[in-house]
N, C-alpha and C positions, 0 to 999 in steps of 0.2 A: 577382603581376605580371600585368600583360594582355597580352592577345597579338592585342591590336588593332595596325594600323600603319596611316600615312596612304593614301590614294589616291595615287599616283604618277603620275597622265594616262596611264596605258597606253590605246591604242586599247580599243572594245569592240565587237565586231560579232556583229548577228545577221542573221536570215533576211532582214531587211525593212530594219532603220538599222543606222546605225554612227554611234558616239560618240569624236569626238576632242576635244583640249582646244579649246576658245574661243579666238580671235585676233582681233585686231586686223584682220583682213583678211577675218575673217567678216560686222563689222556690218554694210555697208550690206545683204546680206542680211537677218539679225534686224532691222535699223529698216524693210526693207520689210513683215516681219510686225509691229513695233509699229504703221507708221502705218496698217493697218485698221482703220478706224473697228468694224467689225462686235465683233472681240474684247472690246471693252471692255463690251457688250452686257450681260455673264451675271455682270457682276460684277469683273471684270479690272482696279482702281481706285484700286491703288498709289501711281501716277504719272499725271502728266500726261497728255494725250494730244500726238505731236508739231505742231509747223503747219508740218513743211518736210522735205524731203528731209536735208538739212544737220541739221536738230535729231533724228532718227527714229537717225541714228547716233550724234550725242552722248548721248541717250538710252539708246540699247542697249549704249554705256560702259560710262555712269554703273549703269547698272541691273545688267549680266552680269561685265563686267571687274574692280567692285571687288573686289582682295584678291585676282584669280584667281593661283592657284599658290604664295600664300603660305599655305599651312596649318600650324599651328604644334602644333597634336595637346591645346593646352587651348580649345576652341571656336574658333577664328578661323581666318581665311579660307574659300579656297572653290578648288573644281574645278568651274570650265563647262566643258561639254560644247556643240560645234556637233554637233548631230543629221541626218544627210544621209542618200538613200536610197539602200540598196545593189545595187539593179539597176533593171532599165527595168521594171514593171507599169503597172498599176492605179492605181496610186499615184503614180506619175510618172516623171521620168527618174532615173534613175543621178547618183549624186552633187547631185541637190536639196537645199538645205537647205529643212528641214523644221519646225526650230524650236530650241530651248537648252533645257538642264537643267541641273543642278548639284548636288555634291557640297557642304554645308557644317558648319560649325560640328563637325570631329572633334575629340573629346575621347577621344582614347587611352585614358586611367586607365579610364573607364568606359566606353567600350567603345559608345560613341553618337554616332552621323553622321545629320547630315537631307539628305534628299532635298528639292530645293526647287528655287524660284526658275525656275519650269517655262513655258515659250509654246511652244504649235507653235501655227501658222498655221490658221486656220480646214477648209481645206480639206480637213485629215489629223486634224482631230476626228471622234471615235468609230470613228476605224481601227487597224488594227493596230498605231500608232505608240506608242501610250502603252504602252501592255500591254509592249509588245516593250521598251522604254525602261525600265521598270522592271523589267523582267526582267533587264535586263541589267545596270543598277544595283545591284538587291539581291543579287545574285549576287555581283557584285565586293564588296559589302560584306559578306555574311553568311564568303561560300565562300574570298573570297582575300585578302580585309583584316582576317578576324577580329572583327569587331566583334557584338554582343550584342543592340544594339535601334537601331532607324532611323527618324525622326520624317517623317513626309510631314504639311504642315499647309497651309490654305488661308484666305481670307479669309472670314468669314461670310455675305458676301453673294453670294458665287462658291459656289451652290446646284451650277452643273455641275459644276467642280472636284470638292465635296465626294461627290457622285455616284459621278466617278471612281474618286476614291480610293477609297470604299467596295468598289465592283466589286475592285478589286485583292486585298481581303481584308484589309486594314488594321483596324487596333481604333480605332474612336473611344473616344478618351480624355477627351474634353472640350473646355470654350470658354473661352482667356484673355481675360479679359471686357478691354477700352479697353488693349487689346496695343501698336500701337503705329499711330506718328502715318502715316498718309498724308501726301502731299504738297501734298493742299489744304488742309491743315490738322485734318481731321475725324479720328479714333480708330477703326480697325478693331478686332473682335473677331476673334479668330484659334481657329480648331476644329483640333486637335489630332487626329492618327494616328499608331500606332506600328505596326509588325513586329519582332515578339523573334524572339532565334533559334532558337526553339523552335520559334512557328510559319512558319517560311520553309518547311520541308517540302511543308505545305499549300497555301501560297501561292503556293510555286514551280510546284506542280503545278496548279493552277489558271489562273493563266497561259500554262502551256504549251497549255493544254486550249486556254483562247480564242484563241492562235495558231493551234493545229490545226483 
């Protein structure tokens, strides 16, 4: 029997964000970080880009909201997280949003959740934001849900992304070669990372390091 169980949206806070589930009352937020143009730069090419205030929230829908809160424990749905900052720094004010993440595809029996579906706003690249994010994520996955291995994967062309993840301590695993379709119609390759739960020890502490 596994002793994997779903994400349930409980809050998740650390030093710097805090993660609560996604609403509906979050996107014109998240469509003010889709509609910079600059994001799309480094590879970011999933989707369209918006051409209006009005579209940057159907957008941030269509893109965070599908499925949210239905997770069914054989891969499907998803838990978005709005990511906001938890006090006044450096980093900005109190209660900012910052960007989305998300919990998808758990599969209970085997004991396997991916981390995905990730924007923060240009601004809060290469800050403490990610690190902390995923700290906080694999945590509630390894420590309090149980689960065994946790996929963080990116698009091939998204060199930054793959970067990141790397820094985290992730295993690259490989490249699903013509994975799946964008919305221009073209075929991304998708580069593939895990964390077993083996090595989250290591991981764990290695993030905590780049926080400190």
């Amino acid at each position: 029997m596994s002793g994997a169980r779903l994400p349930d949206g409980q809050e998740l806070t650390g030093r710097y964000v805090r993660l609560q589930p996604l609403t509906e009352a979050d996107l014109p937020e998240v469509g003010l970080l889709l509609a910079d143009p600059g994001i799309y730069a480094d590879g970011y090419v999933m989707h369209r880009r918006p051409s209006s205030a009005d579209d940057s929230v159907l957008l941030a829908r269509e893109r965070f909201l599908g499925g949210q809160g239905r997770l069914d424990g054989s891969g499907g749905g998803r838990m978005a997280y709005a990511v906001r900052l938890v006090g006044g720094s450096a980093l900005g004010r109190r209660g900012e949003l910052v960007g989305t993440t998300s919990l998808l595809e758990p599969h209970v029996l085997n004991e396997s959740i991916h981390v995905g579906s990730t924007l923060y706003g240009r601004r809060w690249w290469g800050s403490q934001v990610n690190p902390e994010c995923k700290l906080l994520l694999l945590q509630h996955c390894f420590e309090e849900c149980g689960y065994g291995r946790v996929k963080i994967q990116t698009d091939a062309l998204n060199t930054r992304s793959q970067s990141a993840i790397a820094r985290l301590g992730a295993v690259r695993e490989g490249v699903l070669r013509r994975d799946m379709r964008r919305e221009d119609g073209t075929f991304r390759d998708t580069v593939v990372f895990s964390v077993l739960r083996d090595e989250w020890p290591t991981v764990k502490a290695r993030l905590e390091s780049r926080l400190d």
